[in-house]
C-alpha positions in Angstrom: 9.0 -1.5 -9.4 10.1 1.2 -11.7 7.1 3.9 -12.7 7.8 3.5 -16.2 7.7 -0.3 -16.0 4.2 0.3 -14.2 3.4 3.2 -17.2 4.3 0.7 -20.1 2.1 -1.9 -18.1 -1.3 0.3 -18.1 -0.3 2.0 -21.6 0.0 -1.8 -23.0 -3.3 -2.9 -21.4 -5.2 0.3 -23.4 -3.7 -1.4 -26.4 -4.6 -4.5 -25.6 -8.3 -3.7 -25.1 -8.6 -1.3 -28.0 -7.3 -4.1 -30.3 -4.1 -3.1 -31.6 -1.9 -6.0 -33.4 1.5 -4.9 -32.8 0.9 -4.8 -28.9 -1.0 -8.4 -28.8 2.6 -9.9 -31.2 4.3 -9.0 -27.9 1.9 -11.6 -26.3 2.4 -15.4 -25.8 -0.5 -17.8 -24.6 0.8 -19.8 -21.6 1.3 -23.1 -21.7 -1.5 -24.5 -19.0 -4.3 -22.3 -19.9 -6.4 -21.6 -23.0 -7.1 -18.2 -21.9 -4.2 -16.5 -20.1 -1.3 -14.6 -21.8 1.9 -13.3 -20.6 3.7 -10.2 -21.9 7.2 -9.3 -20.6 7.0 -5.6 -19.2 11.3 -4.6 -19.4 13.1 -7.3 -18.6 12.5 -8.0 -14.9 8.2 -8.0 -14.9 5.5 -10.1 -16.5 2.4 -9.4 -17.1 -0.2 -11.8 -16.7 -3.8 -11.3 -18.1 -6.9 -13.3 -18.8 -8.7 -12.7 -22.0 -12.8 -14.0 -22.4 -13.9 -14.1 -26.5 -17.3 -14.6 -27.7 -17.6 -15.5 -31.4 -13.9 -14.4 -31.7 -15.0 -10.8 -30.0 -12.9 -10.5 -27.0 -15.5 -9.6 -24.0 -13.6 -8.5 -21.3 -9.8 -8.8 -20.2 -9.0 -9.0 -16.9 -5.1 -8.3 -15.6 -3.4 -9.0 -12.9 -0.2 -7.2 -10.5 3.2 -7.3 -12.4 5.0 -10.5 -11.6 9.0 -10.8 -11.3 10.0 -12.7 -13.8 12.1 -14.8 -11.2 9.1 -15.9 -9.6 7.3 -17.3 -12.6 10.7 -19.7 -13.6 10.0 -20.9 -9.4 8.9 -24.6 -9.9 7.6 -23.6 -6.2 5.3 -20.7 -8.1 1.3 -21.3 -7.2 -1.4 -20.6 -10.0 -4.0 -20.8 -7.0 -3.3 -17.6 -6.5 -4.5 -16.3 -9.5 -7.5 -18.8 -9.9 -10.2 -19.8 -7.7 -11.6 -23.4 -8.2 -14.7 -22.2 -9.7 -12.8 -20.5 -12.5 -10.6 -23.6 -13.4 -13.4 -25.6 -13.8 -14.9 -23.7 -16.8 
């Protein structure tokens, strides 16, 4: 992965956290989840990230490792990996 692609990933989580607009329009709510969002990081990597609100406060945001963008569009591609079974429940 290219270091700037991994430098725009961390700066855009600081932005994400500290509330700023512009970077959270880059953001779109996936499809099968209330919670997760997915950011495109150039045009190769995703970012994938979990937010948790209270009284429309965001709590805590929780990211995980830049995905290819090619293995997202897999039909093969497994959520498991990024939830447990305890987490899906809730």
């Amino acid at each position: 992965m290219p270091r700037s692609t991994a430098r725009t990933g961390l700066r855009l989580l600081g932005e994400l956290a500290a509330g700023v607009e512009t970077a959270w329009s880059k953001c779109q709510r996936l499809q099968q989840t209330d919670d997760v969002f997915s950011t495109r990081l150039g045009r190769e990597y995703r970012l994938l990230f979990r937010v948790e609100e209270k009284e429309g406060v965001l709590r805590s945001l929780e990211s995980w490792p830049l995905i290819p963008r090619a293995t997202l569009q897999e039909k093969s591609f497994c959520w498991a990996v990024f939830w447990d079974a305890d987490s899906m429940a809730s």
